[in-house]
GUTOR-826348 format. One record per residue: x, y, z of N, C-alpha, C in turn; residue number from 0; residue in three letters. Coordinates in steps of 0.1 Angstrom, whole numbers, always signed. Layout:
BEGIN
+-------+--------+-------+--------+---------+-------+-------+--------+-------+-----+------+
: neast : nnorth :   nup : caeast : canorth :  caup : ceast : cnorth :   cup : pos : code :
+-------+--------+-------+--------+---------+-------+-------+--------+-------+-----+------+
:     X :      Y :     Z :      X :       Y :     Z :     X :      Y :     Z : NUM :  ALA :
...
+-------+--------+-------+--------+---------+-------+-------+--------+-------+-----+------+
***
This chain:
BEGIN
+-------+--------+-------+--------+---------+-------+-------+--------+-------+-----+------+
: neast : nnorth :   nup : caeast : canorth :  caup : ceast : cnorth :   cup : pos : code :
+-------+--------+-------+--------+---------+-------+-------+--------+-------+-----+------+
:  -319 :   +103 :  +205 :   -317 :     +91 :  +197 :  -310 :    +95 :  +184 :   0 :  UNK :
:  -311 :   +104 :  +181 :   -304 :    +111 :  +167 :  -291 :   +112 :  +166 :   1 :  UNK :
:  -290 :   +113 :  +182 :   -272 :    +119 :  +184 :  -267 :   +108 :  +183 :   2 :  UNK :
:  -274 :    +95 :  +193 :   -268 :     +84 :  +195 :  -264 :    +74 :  +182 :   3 :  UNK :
:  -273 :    +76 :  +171 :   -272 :     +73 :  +156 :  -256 :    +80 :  +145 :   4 :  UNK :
:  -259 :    +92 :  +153 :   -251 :     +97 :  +147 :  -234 :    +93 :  +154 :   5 :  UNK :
:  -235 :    +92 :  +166 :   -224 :     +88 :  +171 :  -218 :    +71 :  +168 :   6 :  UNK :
:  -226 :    +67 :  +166 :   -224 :     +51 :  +161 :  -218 :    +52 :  +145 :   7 :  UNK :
:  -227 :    +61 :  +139 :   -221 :     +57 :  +123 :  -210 :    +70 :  +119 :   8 :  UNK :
:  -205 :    +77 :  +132 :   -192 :     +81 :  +127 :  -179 :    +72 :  +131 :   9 :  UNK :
:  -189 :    +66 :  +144 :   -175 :     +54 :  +148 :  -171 :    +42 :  +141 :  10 :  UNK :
:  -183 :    +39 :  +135 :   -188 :     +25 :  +124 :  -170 :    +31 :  +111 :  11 :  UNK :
:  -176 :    +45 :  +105 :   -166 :     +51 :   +92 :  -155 :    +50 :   +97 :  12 :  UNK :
:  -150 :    +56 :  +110 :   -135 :     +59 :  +116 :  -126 :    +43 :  +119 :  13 :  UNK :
:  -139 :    +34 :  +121 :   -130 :     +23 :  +121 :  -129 :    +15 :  +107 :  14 :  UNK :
:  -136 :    +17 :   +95 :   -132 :     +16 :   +83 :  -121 :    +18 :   +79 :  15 :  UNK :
:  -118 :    +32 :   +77 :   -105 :     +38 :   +73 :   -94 :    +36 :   +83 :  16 :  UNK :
:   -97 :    +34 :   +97 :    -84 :     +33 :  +106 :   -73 :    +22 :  +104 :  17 :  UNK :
:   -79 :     +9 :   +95 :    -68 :      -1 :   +91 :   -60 :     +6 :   +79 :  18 :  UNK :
:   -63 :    +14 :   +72 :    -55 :     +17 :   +62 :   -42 :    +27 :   +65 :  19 :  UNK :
:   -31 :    +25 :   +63 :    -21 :     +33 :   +66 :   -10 :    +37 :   +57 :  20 :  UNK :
:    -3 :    +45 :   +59 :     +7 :     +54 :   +50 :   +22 :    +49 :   +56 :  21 :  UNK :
:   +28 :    +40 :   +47 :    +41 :     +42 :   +54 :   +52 :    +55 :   +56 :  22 :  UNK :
:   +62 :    +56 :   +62 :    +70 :     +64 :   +61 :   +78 :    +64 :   +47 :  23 :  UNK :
:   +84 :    +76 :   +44 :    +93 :     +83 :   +31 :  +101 :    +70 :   +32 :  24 :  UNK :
:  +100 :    +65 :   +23 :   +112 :     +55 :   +18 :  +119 :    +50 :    +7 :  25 :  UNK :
:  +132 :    +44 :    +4 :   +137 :     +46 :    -9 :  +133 :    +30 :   -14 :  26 :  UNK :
:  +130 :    +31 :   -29 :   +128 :     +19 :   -30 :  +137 :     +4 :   -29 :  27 :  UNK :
:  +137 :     -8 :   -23 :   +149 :     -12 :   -25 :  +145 :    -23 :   -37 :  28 :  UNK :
:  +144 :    -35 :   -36 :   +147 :     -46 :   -47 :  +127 :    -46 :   -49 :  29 :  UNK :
:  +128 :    -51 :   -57 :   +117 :     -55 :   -66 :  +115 :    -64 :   -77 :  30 :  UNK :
:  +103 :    -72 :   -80 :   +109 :     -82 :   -84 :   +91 :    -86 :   -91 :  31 :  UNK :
:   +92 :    -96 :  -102 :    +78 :     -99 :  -107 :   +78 :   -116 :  -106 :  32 :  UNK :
:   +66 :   -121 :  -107 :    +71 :    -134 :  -112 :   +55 :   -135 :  -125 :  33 :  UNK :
:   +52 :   -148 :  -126 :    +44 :    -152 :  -138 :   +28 :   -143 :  -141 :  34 :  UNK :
:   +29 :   -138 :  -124 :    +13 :    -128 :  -126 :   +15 :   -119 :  -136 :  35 :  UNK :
:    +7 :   -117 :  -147 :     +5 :    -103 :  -153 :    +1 :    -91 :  -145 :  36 :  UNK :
:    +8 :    -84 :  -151 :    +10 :     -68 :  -142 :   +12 :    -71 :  -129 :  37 :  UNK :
:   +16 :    -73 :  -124 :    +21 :     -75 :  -108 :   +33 :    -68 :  -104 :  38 :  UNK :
:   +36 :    -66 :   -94 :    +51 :     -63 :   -90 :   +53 :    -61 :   -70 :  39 :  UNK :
:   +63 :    -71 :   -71 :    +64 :     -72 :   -54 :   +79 :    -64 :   -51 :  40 :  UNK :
:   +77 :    -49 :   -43 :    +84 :     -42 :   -35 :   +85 :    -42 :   -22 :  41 :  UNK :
:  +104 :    -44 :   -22 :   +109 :     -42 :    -5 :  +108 :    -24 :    -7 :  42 :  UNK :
:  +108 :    -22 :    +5 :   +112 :      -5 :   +10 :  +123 :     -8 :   +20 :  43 :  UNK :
:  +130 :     +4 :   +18 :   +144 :      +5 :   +26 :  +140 :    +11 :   +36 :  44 :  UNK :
:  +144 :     -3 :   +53 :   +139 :      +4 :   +60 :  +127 :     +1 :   +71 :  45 :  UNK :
:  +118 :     -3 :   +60 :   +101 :      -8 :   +61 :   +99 :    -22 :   +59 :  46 :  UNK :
:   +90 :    -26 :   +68 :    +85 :     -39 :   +62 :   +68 :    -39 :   +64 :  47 :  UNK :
:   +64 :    -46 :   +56 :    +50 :     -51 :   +59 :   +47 :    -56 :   +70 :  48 :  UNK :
:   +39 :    -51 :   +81 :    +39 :     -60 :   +92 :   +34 :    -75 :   +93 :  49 :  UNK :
:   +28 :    -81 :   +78 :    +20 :     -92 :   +75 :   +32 :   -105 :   +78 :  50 :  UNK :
:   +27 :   -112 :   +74 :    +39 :    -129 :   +70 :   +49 :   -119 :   +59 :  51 :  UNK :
:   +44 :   -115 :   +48 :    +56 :    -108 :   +39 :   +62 :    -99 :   +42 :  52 :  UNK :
:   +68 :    -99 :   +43 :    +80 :     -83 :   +47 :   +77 :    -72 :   +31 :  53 :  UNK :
:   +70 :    -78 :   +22 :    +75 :     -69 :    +5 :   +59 :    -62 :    +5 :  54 :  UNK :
:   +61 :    -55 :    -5 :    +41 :     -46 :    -6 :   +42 :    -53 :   -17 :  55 :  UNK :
:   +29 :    -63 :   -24 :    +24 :     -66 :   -35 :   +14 :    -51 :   -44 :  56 :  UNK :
:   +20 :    -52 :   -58 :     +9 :     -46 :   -64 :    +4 :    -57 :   -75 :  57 :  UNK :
:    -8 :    -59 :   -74 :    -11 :     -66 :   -81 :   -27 :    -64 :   -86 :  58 :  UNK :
:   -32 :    -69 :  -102 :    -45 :     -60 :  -107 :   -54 :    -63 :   -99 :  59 :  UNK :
:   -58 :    -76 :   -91 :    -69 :     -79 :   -86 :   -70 :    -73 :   -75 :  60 :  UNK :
:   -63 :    -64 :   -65 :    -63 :     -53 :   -54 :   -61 :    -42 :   -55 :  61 :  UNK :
:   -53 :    -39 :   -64 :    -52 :     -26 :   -72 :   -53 :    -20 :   -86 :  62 :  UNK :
:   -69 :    -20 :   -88 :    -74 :     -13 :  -101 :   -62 :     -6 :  -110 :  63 :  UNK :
:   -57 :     -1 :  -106 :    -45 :      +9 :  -108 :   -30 :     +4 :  -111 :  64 :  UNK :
:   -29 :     -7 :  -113 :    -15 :     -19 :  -111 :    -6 :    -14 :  -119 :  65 :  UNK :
:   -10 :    -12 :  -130 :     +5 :      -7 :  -141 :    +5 :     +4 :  -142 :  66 :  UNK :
:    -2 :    +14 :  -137 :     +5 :     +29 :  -131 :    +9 :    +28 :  -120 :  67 :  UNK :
:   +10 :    +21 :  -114 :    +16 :     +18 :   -97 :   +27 :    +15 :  -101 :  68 :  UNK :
:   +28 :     +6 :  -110 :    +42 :      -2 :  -110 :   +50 :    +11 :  -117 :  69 :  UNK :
:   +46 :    +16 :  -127 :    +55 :     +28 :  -137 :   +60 :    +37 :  -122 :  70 :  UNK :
:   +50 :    +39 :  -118 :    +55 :     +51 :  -104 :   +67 :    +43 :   -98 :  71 :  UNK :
:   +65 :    +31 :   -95 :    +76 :     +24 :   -83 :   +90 :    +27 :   -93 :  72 :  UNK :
:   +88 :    +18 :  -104 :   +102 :     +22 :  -114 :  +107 :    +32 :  -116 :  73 :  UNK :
:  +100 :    +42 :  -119 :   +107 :     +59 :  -120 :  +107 :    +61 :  -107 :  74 :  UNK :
:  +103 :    +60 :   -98 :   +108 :     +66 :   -84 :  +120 :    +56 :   -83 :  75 :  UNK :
:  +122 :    +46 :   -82 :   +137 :     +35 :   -84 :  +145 :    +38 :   -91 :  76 :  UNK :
:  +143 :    +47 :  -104 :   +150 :     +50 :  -114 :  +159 :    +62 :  -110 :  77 :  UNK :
:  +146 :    +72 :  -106 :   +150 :     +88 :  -102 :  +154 :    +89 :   -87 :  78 :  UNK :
:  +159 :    +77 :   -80 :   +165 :     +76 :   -64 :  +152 :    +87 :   -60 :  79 :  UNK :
:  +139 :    +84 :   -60 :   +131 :     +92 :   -48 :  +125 :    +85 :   -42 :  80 :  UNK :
:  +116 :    +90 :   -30 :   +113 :     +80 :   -20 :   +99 :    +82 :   -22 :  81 :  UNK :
:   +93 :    +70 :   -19 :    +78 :     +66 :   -16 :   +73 :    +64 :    -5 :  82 :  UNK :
:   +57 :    +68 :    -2 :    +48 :     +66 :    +6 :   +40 :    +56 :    -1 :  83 :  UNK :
:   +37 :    +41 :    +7 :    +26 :     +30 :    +2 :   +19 :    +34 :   +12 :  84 :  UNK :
:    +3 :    +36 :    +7 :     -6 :     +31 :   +12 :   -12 :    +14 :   +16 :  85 :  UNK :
:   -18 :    +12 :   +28 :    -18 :      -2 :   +28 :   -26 :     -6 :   +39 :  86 :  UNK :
:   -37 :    -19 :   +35 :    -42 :     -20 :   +48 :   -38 :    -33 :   +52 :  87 :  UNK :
:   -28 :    -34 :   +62 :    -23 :     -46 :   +71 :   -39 :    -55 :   +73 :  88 :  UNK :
:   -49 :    -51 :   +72 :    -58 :     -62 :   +82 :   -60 :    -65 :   +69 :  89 :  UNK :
:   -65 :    -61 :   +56 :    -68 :     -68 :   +43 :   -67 :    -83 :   +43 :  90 :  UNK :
:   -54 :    -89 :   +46 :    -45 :     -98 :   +44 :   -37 :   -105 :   +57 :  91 :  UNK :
:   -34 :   -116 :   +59 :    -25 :    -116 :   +73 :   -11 :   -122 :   +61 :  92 :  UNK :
:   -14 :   -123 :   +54 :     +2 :    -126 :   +44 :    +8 :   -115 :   +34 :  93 :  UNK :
:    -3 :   -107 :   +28 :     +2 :     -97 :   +21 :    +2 :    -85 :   +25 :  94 :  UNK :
:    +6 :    -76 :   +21 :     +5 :     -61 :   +21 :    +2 :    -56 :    +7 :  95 :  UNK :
:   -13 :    -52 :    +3 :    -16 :     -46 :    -9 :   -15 :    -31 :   -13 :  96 :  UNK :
:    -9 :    -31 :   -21 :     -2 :     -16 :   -27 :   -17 :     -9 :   -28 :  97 :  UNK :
:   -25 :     +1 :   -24 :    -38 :      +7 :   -23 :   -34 :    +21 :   -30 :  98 :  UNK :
:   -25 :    +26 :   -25 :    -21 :     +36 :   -29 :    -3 :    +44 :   -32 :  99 :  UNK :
:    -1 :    +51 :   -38 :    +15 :     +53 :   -38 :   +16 :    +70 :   -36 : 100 :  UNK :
:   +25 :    +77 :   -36 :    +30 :     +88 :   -29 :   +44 :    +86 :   -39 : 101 :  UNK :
:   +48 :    +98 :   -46 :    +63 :    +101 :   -53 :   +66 :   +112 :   -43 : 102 :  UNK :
:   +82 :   +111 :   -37 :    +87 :    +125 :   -36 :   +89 :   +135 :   -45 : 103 :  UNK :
:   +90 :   +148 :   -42 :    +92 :    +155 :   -53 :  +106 :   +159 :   -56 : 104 :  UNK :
+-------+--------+-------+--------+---------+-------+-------+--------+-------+-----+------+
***
């Protein structure tokens, strides 16, 4: 019975984390804000969101983290390097929320 417990609540965790995913290295392309404070919506060169939006939103209400996310996107745009977004496609069927970011070095 213990095993069978145990085997349910590692499958229960593995399908938590399994919606979140890492895009591939990519260079930033256009970016753009509109009236939200701290917000910023990014194309990747290359990538798209698989949602309705093709762009990753960062924005404060999904990502704690918003205006260090955005300073990262800009200096990696600035310094031509490429980014890894974190993101979970099921979150949303219209957006792709910026969860996490990745700088080349």
């Amino acid at each position: 019975m213990r095993n069978f417990i145990l085997v349910i609540v590692i499958g229960f965790m593995g399908s938590i984390s399994a919606a979140q995913k890492w895009t591939e290295w990519r260079e930033v392309g256009i970016f753009y804000t509109y009236t939200k404070a701290d917000s910023l919506y990014v194309y990747l060169e290359g990538e798209r969101c698989p949602n309705e939006k093709a762009y990753y939103a960062v924005e404060p209400g999904q990502n704690s983290n918003a205006k260090q996310t955005i300073s990262m996107i800009l200096a990696a745009s600035a310094m031509k390097r490429k980014v890894r977004i974190l993101t979970d496609p099921e979150q949303s069927t219209v957006m792709c929320y910026v969860l996490g970011l990745q700088v080349s070095p």
